[in-house]
N, C-alpha and C positions, 0 to 999 in steps of 0.2 A: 504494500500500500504506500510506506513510504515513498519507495522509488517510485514508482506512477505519479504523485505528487512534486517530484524535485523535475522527474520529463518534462511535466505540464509546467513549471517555471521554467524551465530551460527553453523553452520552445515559447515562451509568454515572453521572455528578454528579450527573444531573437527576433520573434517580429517586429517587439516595438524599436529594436535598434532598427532593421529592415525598413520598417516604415518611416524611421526619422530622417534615416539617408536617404530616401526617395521623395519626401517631401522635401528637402534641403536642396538636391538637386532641380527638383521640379519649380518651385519658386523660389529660386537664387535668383535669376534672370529679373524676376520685378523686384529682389529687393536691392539687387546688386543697381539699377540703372533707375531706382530712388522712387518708384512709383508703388503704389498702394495699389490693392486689389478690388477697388473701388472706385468703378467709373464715374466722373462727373454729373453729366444727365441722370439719366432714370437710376444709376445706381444710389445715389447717397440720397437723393430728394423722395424718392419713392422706396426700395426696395432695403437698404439700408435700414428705413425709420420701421418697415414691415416687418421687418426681422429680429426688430428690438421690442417690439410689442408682441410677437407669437413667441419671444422668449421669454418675458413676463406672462405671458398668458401659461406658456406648457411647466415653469415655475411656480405656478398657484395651484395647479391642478396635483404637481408632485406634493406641496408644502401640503395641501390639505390631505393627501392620500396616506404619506409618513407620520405626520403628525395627532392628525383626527381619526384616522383609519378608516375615511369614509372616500369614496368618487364621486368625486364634485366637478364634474365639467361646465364651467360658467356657459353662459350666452358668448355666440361670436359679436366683437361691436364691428357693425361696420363702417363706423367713423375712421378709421386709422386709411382708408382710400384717400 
């Protein structure tokens, strides 16, 4: 049993180093030539602000779930358009 458990980390390190060098690779390019991964237009004015409210939104739904032990999925607002 032990060993089965020391694989499953050994193989949980690898990928996340795996994955860190392939994101590092994959966007060096925009950080190395100073730009953000956030396009002007419709990225930061719309999509951006959308992202920051479905985060708040899927945050309240986890904080009541942990917390209360209950599933409480608010109303969607559709004001954040």
């Amino acid at each position: 049993m032990k060993n089965a458990h020391s694989e499953r980390k050994k193989y949980f390190y690898l990928y996340t180093i795996v994955f860190l060098a392939v994101a590092l690779v994959i966007f060096s390019w925009s950080f190395l030539s100073g730009r953000t991964l956030i396009y002007e237009g419709d990225g930061w004015k719309q999509h951006y602000r959308a992202l920051v409210y479905y985060g708040s939104y899927l945050r309240s739904i986890i904080k009541e779930l942990l917390f209360h032990h209950r599933l409480v999925i608010p109303f969607w607002d559709f004001a954040i358009g």
